[in-house]
C-alpha positions as CSV (number, residue, x, y, z in Angstrom):
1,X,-54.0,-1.3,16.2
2,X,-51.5,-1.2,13.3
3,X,-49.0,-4.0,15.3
4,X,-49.6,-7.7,15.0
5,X,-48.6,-10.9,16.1
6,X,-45.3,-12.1,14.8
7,X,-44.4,-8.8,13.7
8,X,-40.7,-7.6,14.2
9,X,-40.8,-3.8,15.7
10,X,-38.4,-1.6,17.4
11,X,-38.2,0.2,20.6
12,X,-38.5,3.6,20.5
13,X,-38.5,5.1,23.3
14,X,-38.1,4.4,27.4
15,X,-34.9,1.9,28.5
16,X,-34.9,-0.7,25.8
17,X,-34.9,2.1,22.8
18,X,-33.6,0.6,19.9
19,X,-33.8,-2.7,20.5
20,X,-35.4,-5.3,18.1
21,X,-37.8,-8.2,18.8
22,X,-40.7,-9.8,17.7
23,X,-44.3,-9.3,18.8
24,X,-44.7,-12.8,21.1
25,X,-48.5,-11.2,22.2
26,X,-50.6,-7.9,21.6
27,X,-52.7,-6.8,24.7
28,X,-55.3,-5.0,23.2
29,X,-57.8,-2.7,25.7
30,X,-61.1,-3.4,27.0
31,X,-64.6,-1.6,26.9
32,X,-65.4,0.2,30.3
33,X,-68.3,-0.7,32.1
34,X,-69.8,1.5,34.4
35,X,-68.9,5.2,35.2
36,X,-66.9,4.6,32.2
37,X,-68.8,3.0,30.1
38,X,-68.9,2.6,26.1
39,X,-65.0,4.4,26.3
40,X,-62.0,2.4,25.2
41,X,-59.2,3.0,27.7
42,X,-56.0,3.4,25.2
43,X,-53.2,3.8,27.4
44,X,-54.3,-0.1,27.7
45,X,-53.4,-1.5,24.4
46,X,-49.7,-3.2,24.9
47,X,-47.6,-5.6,23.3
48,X,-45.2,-8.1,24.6
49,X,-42.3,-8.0,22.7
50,X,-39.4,-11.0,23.0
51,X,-36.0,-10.2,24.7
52,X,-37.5,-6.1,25.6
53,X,-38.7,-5.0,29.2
54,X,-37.2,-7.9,30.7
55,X,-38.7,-7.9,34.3
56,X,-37.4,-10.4,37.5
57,X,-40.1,-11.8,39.2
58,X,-40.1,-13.9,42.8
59,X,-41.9,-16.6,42.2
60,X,-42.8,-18.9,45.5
61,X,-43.4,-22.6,45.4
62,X,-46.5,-24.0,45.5
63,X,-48.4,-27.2,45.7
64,X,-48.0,-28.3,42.3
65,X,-45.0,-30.0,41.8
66,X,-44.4,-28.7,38.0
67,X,-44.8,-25.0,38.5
68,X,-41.5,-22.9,38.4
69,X,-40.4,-21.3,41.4
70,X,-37.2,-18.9,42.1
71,X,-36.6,-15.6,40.7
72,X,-37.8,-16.1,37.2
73,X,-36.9,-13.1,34.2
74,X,-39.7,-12.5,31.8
75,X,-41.1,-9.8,29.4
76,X,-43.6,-7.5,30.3
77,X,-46.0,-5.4,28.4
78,X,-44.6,-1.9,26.3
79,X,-47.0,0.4,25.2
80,X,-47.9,0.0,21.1
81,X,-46.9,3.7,21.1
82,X,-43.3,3.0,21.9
83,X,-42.7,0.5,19.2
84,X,-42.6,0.5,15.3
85,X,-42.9,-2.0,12.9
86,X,-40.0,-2.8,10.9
87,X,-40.7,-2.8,7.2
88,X,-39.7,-6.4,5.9
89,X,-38.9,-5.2,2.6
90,X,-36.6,-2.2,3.4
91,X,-35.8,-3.3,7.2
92,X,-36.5,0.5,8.1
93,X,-39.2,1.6,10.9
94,X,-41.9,2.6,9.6
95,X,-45.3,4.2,9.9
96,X,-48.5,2.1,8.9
97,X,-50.5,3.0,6.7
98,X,-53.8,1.2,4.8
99,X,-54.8,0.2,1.3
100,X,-58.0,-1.0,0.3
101,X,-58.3,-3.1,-2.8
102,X,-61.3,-3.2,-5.6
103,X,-62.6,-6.0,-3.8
104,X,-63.0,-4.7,-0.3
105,X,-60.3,-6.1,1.4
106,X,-57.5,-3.9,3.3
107,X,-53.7,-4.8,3.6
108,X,-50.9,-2.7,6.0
109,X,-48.5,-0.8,3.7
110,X,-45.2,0.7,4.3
111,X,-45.1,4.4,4.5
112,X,-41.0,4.6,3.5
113,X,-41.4,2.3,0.5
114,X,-45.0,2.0,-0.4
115,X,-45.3,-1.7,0.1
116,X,-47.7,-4.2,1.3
117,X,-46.6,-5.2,4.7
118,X,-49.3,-8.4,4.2
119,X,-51.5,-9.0,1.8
């Protein structure tokens, strides 16, 4: 997956297109066991993005006397294809791409400018 923690993407499609956030969490898919197993399911891999897909959730008390109860509003999961990471050099979405170095170690690089994204 080309999106990381921290990260400041964009929405591109569904409700919230065009809205900004950053990446608070990336859900990434697991390994099926089973009938399924050694495949990756990729319509899996999510990230939770702060301020997009906001969602209401009823929330009921409980025993413990600190938990939050009500209707609470929180983000939920978009899919990694509906976002795109915001270059931080040219501020423009961008596609990822990958450059390895002499010494064998790989870096994300902007597609529109051509720069390390981290290094």
């Amino acid at each position: 997956m080309n999106i990381k923690k921290g990260d400041r993407v964009v929405v591109i499609s569904g409700d919230d297109r065009g809205s900004e956030g950053e990446v608070q969490r990336v859900v990434r898919a697991k390994w099926g066991k089973g009938r399924r197993a050694g495949e990756r399911r990729v319509e899996a891999d999510r990230v939770v993005v702060a301020g997009v897909n906001l969602i209401k959730k009823h929330q009921r008390r409980t025993g413990d006397v600190n938990t939050q109860f009500g209707i609470i509003e929180r983000e939920a999961p978009i899919h990694v294809s509906n976002v795109m990471l915001l270059c931080p050099k040219c501020g423009k979405p961008t596609r990822v791409g990958h450059q390895v170095f002499a010494d064998g170690t790989r870096a994300r690089q902007c597609k529109q400018c051509g720069e390390t994204i981290d290094a």
